[in-house]
N, C-alpha and C positions, 0 to 999 in steps of 0.2 A: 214537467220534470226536466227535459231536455234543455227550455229554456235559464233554468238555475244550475246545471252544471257546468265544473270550472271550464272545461272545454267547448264550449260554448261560448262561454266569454270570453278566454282568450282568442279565440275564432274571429270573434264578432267584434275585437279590439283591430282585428286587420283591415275593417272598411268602415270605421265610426272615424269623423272627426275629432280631433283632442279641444276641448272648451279653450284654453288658453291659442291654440295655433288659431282657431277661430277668432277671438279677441285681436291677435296682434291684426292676423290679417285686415281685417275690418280698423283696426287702430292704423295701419297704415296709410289706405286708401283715402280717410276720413282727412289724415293731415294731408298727404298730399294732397288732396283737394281744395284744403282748407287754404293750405305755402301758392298755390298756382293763383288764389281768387282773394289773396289778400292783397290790401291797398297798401300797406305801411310794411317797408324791405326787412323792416327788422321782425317784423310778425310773420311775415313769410320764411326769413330766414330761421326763428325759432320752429313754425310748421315743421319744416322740410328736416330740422333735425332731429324733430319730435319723430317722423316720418323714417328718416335713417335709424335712429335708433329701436325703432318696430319692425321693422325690416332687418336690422342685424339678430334681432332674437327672435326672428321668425324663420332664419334663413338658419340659424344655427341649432334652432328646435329640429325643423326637416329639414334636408338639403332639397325636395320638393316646391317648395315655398320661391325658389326662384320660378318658377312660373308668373308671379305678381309682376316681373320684367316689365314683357313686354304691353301689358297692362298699364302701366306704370307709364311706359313710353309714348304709347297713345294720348292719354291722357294729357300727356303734355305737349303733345303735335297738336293735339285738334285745341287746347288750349292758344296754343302762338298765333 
């Protein structure tokens, strides 16, 4: 019973991931990987804005979401 009341779920909304902030995240990561490992500037440069644009609706979903940073960063040190 305790599991079906409303208090409980909004409880339990303070440490579940939201399906979308999941998606962008994961949507990010994917292009930036995709913009670092493409052969053709112009596929890259579409990535990387496909990449920027998941990252502006991630970072404006949660302000949290900059964490993806310095992730971000690495990625493209150990890529160079």
């Amino acid at each position: 019973v305790i599991a079906f009341s409303p208090v409980s779920i909004v409880y339990g909304q303070c440490f579940m991931l939201e399906a979308p902030l999941m998606m962008l995240m994961l949507l990010v990561l994917y292009s930036f990987e995709r913009g670092l490992t493409a052969q053709n500037s112009f596929r890259a440069t579409a990535w990387f804005l496909v990449s920027g644009l998941a990252f502006s609706a991630a970072v404006a979903t949660k302000v949290y979401m900059l964490m993806l940073v310095p992730v971000l960063v690495v990625c493209h040190w150990e890529q160079a």
